[in-house]
C-alpha positions as CSV (number, residue, x, y, z in Angstrom):
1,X,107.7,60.1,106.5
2,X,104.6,61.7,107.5
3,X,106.2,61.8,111.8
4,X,109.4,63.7,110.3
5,X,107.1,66.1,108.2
6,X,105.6,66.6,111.9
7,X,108.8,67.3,113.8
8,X,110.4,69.5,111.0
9,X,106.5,71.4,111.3
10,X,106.8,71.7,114.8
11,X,110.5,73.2,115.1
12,X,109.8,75.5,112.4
13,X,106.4,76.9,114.5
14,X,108.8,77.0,117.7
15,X,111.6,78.9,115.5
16,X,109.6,81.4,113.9
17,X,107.5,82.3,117.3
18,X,110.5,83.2,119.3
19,X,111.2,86.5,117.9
20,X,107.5,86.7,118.8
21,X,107.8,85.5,122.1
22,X,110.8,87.6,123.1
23,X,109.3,90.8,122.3
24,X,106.6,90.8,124.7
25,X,108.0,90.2,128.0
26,X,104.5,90.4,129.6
27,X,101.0,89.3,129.4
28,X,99.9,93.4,129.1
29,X,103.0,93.6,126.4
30,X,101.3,90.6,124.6
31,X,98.1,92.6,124.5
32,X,99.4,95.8,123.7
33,X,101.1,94.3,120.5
34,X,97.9,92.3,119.5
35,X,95.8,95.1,119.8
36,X,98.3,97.2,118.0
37,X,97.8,95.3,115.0
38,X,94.1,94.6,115.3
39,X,94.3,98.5,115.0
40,X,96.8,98.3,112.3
41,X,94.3,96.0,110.2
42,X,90.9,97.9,110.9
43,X,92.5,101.1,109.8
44,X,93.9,99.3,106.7
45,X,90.0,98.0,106.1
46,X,89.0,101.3,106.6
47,X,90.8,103.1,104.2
48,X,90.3,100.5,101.4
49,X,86.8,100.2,101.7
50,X,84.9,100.8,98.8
Protein backbone atom coordinates (compact mmCIF):
# COMPACT_ATOMS: atom_id res chain seq x y z
CA UNK A 1 0.00 0.00 0.00
CA UNK A 2 2.42 2.35 1.28
CA UNK A 3 4.91 1.65 -2.50
CA UNK A 4 1.57 2.59 -4.56
CA UNK A 5 0.98 5.71 -2.24
CA UNK A 6 4.81 6.40 -3.50
CA UNK A 7 4.37 5.92 -7.18
CA UNK A 8 0.88 7.79 -7.35
CA UNK A 9 3.18 10.79 -5.17
CA UNK A 10 5.75 10.70 -7.56
CA UNK A 11 3.60 10.96 -10.96
CA UNK A 12 1.60 13.49 -9.51
CA UNK A 13 5.07 15.74 -8.59
CA UNK A 14 6.22 14.87 -12.34
CA UNK A 15 2.59 15.97 -13.69
CA UNK A 16 2.19 19.10 -11.99
CA UNK A 17 6.00 20.39 -12.58
CA UNK A 18 5.77 20.15 -16.38
CA UNK A 19 3.82 23.12 -16.98
CA UNK A 20 6.69 24.40 -14.79
CA UNK A 21 9.33 22.89 -16.63
CA UNK A 22 8.05 23.97 -20.08
CA UNK A 23 7.89 27.45 -19.42
CA UNK A 24 11.36 28.11 -18.80
CA UNK A 25 13.27 26.87 -21.61
CA UNK A 26 16.55 28.04 -20.04
CA UNK A 27 18.63 28.10 -16.97
CA UNK A 28 18.54 32.30 -17.17
CA UNK A 29 14.55 31.72 -17.89
CA UNK A 30 14.41 29.51 -14.69
CA UNK A 31 16.01 32.42 -12.76
CA UNK A 32 14.19 35.15 -14.27
CA UNK A 33 10.86 33.42 -13.16
CA UNK A 34 12.15 32.58 -9.62
CA UNK A 35 13.24 35.89 -9.06
CA UNK A 36 10.10 37.28 -10.43
CA UNK A 37 8.18 35.79 -7.75
CA UNK A 38 10.72 36.22 -4.91
CA UNK A 39 9.87 39.92 -6.02
CA UNK A 40 6.26 39.18 -6.29
CA UNK A 41 6.38 37.88 -2.41
CA UNK A 42 8.64 40.68 -0.82
CA UNK A 43 6.37 43.33 -2.33
CA UNK A 44 3.34 41.44 -0.96
CA UNK A 45 5.29 41.44 2.65
CA UNK A 46 5.92 44.83 2.15
CA UNK A 47 2.70 46.15 1.65
CA UNK A 48 1.07 44.00 4.52
CA UNK A 49 3.43 44.76 7.03
CA UNK A 50 2.15 46.17 10.03
Amino acid sequence: MRKNFSLVLALLLLIAAVPLLGACHTTAGAGEDLSSAGRAMTNSADKHAP
